[in-house]
VOGU-3710 file (C-alpha; in Angstrom, 3 decimals, decimal comma):
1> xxxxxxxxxx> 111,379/88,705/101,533  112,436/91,806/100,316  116,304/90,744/100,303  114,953/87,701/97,925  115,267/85,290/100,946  112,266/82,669/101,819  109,459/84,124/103,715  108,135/82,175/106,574  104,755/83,279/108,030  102,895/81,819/110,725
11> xxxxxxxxxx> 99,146/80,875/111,017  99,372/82,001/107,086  96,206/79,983/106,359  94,053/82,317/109,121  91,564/84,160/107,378  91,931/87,749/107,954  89,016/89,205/105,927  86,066/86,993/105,059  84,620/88,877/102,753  87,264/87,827/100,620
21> xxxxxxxxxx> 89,052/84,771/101,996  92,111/86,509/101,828  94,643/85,080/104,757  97,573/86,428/106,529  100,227/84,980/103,600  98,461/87,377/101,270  98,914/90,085/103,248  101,926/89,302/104,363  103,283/88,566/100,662  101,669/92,003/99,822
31> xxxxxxxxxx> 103,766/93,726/102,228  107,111/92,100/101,041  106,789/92,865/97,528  105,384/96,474/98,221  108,510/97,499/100,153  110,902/99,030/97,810  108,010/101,362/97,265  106,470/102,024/100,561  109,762/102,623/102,359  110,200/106,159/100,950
41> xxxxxxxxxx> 107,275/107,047/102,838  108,080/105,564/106,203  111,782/105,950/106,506  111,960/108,404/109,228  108,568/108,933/109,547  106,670/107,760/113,140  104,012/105,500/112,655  101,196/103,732/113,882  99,648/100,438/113,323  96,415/99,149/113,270
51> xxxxxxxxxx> 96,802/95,342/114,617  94,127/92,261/113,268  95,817/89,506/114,696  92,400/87,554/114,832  90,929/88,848/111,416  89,648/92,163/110,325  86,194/90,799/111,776  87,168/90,560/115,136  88,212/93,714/117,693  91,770/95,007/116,521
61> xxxxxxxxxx> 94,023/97,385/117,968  95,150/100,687/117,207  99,071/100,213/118,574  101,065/103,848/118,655  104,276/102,404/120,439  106,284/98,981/119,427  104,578/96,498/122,205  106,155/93,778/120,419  109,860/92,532/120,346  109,920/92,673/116,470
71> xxxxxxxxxx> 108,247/96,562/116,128  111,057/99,254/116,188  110,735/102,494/117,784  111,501/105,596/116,921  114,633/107,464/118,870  113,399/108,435/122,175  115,047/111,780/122,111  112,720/112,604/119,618  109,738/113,377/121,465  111,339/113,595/125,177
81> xxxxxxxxxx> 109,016/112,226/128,281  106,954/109,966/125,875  106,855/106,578/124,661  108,601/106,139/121,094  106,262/105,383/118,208  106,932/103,138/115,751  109,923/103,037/113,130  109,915/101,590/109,707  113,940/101,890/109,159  114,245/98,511/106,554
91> xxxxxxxxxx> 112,038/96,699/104,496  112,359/94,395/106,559  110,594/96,213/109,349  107,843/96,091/107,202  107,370/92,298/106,968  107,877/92,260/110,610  105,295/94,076/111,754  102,894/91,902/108,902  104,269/89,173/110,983  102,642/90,557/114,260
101> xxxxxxxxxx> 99,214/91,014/112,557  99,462/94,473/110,890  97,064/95,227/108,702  97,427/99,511/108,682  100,076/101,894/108,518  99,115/105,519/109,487  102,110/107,486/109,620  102,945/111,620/111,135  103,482/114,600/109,057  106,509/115,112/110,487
111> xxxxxxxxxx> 109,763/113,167/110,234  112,891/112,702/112,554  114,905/115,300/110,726  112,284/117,949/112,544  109,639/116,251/114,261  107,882/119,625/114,960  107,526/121,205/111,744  105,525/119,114/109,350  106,658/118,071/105,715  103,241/117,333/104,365
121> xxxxxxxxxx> 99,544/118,623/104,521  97,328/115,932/103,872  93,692/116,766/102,932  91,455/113,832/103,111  88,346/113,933/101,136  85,631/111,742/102,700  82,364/111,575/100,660  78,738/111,607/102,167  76,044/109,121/101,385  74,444/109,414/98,203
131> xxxxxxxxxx> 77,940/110,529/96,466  78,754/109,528/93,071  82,721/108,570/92,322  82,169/110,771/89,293  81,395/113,823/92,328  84,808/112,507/94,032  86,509/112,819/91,193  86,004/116,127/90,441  86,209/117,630/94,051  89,544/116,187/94,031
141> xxxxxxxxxx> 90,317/118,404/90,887  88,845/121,423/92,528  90,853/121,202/95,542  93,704/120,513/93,657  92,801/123,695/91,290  92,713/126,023/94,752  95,840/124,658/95,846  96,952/125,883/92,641  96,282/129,130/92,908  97,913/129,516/95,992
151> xxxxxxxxxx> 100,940/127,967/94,721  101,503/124,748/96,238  101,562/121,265/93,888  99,786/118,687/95,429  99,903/114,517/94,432  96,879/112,334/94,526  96,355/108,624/96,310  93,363/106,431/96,810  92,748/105,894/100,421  91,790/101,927/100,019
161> xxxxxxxxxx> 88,411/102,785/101,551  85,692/105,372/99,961  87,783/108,256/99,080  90,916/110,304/97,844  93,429/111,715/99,842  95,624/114,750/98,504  99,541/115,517/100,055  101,228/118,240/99,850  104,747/118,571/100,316  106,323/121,357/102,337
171> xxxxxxxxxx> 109,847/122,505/102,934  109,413/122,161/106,817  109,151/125,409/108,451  106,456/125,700/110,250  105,217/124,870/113,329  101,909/121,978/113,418  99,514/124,537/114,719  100,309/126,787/111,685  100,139/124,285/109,225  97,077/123,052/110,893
181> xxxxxxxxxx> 95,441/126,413/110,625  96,521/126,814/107,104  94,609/123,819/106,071  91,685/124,278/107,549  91,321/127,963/106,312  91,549/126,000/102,828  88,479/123,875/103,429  86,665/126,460/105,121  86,951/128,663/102,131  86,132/125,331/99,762
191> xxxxxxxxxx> 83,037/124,295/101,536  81,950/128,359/101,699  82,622/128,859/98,186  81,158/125,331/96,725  78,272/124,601/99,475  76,568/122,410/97,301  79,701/119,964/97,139  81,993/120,427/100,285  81,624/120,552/104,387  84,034/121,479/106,944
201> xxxxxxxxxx> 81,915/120,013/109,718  82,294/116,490/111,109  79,427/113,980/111,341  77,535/111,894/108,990  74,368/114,064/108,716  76,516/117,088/107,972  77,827/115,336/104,509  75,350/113,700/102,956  75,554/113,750/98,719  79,034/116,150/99,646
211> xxxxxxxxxx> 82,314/115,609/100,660  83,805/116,338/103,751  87,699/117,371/102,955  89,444/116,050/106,492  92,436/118,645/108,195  92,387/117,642/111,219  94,655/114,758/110,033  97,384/117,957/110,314  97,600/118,326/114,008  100,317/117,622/116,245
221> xxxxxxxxxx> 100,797/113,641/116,334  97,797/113,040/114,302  98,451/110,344/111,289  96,874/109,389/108,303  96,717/105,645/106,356  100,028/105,880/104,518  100,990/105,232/100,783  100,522/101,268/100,065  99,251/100,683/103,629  96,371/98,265/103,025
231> xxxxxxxxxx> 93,083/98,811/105,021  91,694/96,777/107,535  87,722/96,707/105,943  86,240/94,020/103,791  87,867/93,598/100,401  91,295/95,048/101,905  91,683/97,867/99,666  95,378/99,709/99,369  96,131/102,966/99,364  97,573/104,012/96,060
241> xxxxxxxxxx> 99,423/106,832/94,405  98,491/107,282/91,074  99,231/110,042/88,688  96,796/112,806/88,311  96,031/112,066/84,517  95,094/108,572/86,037  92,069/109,652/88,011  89,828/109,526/85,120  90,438/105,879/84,549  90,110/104,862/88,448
251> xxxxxxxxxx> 87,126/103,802/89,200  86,966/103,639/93,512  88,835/104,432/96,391  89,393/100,913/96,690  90,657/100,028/93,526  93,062/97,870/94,067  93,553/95,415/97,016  96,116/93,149/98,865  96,110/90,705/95,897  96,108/93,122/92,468
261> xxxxxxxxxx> 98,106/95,846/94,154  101,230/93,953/93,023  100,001/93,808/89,383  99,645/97,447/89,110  103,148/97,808/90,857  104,673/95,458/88,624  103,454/97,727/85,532  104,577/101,057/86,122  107,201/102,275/84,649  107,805/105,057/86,837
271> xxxxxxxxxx> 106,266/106,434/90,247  103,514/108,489/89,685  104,752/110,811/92,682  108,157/111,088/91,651  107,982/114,697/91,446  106,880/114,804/94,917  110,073/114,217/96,855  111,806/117,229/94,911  108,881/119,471/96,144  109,481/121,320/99,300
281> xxxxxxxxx> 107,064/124,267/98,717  106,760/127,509/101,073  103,290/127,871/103,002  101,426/130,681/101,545  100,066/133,215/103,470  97,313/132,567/105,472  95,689/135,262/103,797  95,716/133,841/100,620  93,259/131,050/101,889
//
């Protein structure tokens, strides 16, 4: 456990991914040791969970309230007339929910300090068939050049699956639909200026050898596969923060997984987004997309 207590799990030996063999005590181990960095990016953040209580092979469940007696929920006042979602308060929270079968975290923009005015844009860059890493690699660096321009920072994570996703940190002043709008002027203008590489538009046949850069992950109570949350697809990749003069060396989306995650967390020295919780930048203008 996080608090260097003995960790019990039940049904540890089930399978939960048999691509792999790995079981619920891996993923449940994974989630205790990756606490002290994944709590950061939950504390005060709603969440949802994606539930595999059977194994990543059978049916799961996307769960956006705390159904079970060991899942906290966020304050009710919060978001008044509607069920809480869940809260992530301890590290022990974390574990918990493992407990109950959680294999994903996906977590809101926005956090309980002003749940309508997002801290974060989140730009998730989903690459076509055909795609090379070595194309993902450097869309990710154009992106980040535009961003750039306009003025805003952004920090880099695999998302455990095929691709990258970018955050942004804001100062939280806006409203979701403006954010919303500012992000998708951003990969409009990307996939007009670089046709050959990006697409704005949705659907498999739209994206194929490019790379569709997701905004609709900015919308009111949207969410996105948080910071360490593993992923519930063979090989159970994590999604990792790395540094930006890491990409070169990173090989996949899914470099790491529930069992090496803790070996790379055990050798950095520092966190490779610790610049990004001193960031709250001002939206450009809309203009300037």
């Amino acid at each position: 456990m996080p608090d260097g207590s003995r960790l019990t799990v039940t049904h540890a030996t089930r399978v939960i991914d048999p691509a792999t063999g790995f079981t619920k005590l891996d993923l449940v181990r994974y989630y205790a040791l990756a606490a002290p960095w994944a709590m950061p990016h939950l504390q005060g953040r709603p969440a949802y969970i994606r539930q595999a209580t059977q194994g990543i092979h059978q049916p799961m469940k996307f769960l956006q309230h705390p159904s079970y007696r060991n899942l906290k929920g966020t304050d009710p006042k919060l978001w008044p007339g509607h069920d809480p979602a869940i809260a992530f308060d301890t590290p022990e929270d974390l574990v918990a929910a493992a407990q109950v079968g959680m294999v994903e975290i996906h977590t809101w923009n926005s956090t309980d300090r002003a749940i309508g005015k997002p801290d974060r844009i989140v730009f998730d860059l989903d690459p076509g068939e055909g795609l090379t890493w070595e194309a993902m690699r450097e869309g990710a660096l154009l992106l980040r050049a535009l961003l750039h321009e306009l003025g805003l920072e952004s920090w880099l994570k695999t998302t455990g699956g095929k691709g990258l996703h970018l955050f942004v940190p804001l100062k939280p002043d806006k409203d979701y639909e403006t954010v919303r709008d500012f992000s998708e002027r951003v990969v409009q203008h990307m996939a007009r200026t670089i046709p050959g590489r990006f697409v704005a538009v949705l659907g498999p046949r739209n994206r194929v050898g490019k790379i569709f850069i997701d905004y609709l992950r900015n919308g009111w109570v949207q969410s996105t596969a948080e910071a360490y949350s593993a992923r519930a697809r063979p090989g159970m990749g994590v999604s990792m923060p790395i540094a930006w003069e890491e990409l070169a060396t990173v090989g996949s989306g899914a470099q790491w997984d529930i069992t090496t995650a803790p070996q790379r967390l055990d050798s950095v020295k520092k966190d490779p987004w610790a610049g990004y919780w001193k960031a709250r930048q001002k939206l450009p203008s809309l203009r300037a997309a």
